[in-house]
N, CA, C and O atoms as a GROMACS GRO file, in nm:
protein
  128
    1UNK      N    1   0.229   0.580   1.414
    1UNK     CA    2   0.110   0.501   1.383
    1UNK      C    3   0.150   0.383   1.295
    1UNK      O    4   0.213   0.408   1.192
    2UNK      N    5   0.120   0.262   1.323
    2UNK     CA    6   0.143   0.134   1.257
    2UNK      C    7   0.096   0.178   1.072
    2UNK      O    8   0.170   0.166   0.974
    3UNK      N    9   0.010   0.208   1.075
    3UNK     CA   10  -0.015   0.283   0.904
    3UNK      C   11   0.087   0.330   0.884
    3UNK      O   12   0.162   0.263   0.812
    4UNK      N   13   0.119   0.411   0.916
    4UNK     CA   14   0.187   0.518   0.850
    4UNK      C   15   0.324   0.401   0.817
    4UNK      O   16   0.356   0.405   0.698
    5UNK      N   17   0.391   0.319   0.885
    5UNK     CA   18   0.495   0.230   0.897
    5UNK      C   19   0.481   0.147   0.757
    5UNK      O   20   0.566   0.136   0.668
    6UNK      N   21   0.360   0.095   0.761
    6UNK     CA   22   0.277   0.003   0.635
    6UNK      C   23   0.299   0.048   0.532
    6UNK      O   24   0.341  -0.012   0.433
    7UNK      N   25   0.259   0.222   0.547
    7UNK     CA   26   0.293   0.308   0.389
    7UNK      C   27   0.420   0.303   0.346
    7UNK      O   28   0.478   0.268   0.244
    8UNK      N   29   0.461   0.369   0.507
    8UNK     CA   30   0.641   0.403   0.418
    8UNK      C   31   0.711   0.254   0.348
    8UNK      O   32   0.798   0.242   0.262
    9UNK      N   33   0.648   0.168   0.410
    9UNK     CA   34   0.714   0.019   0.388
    9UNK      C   35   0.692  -0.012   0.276
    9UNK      O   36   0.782  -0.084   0.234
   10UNK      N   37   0.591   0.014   0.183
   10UNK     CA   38   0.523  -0.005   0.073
   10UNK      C   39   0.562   0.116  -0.021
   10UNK      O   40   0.541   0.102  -0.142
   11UNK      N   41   0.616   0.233   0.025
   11UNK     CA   42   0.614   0.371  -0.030
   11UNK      C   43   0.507   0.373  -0.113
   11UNK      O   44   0.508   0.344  -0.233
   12UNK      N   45   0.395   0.414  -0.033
   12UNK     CA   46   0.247   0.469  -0.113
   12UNK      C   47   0.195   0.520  -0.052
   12UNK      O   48   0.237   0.498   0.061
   13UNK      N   49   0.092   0.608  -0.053
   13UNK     CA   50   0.003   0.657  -0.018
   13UNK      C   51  -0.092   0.589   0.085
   13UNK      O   52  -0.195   0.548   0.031
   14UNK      N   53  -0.087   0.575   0.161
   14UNK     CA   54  -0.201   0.451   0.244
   14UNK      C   55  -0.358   0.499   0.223
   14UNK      O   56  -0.443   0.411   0.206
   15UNK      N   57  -0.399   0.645   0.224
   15UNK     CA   58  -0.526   0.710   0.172
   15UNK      C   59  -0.543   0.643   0.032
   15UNK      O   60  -0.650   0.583   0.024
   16UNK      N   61  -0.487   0.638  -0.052
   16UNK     CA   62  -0.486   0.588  -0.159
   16UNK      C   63  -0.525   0.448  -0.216
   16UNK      O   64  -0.582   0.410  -0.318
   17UNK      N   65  -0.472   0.390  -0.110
   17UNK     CA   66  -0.442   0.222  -0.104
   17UNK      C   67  -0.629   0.168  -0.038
   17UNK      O   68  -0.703   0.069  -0.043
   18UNK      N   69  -0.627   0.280   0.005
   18UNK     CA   70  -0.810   0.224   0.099
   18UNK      C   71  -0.874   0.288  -0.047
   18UNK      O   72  -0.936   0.200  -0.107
   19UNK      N   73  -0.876   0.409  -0.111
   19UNK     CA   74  -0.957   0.405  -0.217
   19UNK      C   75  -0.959   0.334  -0.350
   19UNK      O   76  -1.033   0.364  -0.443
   20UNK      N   77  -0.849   0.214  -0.351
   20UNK     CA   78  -0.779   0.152  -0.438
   20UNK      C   79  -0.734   0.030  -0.433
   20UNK      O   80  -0.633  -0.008  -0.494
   21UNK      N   81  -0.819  -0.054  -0.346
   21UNK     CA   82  -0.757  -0.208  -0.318
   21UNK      C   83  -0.678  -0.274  -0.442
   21UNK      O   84  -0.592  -0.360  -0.427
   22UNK      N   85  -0.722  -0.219  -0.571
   22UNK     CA   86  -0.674  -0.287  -0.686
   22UNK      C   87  -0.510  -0.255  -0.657
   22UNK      O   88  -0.419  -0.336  -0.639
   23UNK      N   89  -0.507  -0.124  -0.659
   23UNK     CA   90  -0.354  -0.113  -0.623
   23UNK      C   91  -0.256  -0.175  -0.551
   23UNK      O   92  -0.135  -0.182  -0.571
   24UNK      N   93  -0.333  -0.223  -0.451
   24UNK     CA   94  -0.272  -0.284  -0.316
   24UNK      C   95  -0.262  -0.390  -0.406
   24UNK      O   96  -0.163  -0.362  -0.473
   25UNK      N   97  -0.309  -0.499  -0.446
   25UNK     CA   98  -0.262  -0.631  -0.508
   25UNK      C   99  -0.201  -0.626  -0.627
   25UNK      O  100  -0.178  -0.735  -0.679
   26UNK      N  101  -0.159  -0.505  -0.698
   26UNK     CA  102  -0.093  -0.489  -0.805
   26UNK      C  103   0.078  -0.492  -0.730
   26UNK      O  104   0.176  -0.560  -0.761
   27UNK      N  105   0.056  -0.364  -0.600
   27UNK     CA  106   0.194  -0.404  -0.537
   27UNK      C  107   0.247  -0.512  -0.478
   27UNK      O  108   0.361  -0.556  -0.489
   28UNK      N  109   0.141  -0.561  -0.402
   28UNK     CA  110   0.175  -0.718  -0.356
   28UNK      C  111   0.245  -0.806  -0.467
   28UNK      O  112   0.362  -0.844  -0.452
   29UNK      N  113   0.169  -0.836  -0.578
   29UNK     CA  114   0.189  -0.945  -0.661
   29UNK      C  115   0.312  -0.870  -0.727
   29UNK      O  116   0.374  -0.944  -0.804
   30UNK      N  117   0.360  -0.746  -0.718
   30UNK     CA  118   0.480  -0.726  -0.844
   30UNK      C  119   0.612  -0.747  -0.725
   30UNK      O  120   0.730  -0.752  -0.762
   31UNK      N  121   0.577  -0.758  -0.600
   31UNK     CA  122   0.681  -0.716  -0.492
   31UNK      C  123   0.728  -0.883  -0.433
   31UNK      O  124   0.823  -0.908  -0.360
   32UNK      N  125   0.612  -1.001  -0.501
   32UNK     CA  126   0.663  -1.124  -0.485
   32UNK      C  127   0.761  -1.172  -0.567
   32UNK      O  128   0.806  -1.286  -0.550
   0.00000   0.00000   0.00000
C-alpha cells in the first residue's frame, strides 16, 4: 500500500500522522 511506503519513508506511524497533522509539519520542516 502506497501509505504504508509514506510511513516507512517518514518512519512514523501513519495512524498517528492523520490524528496529528501538527506532527506531520514538525517532520517536514525538521527533515528540510
Amino acid at each position: 500500500m502506497e501509505k504504508d511506503v509514506v510511513a516507512k519513508f517518514f518512519d512514523v506511524d501513519f495512524d498517528s500522522l492523520m490524528i496529528n497533522p501538527v506532527e506531520i509539519w514538525h517532520r517536514l520542516c525538521s527533515s528540510i
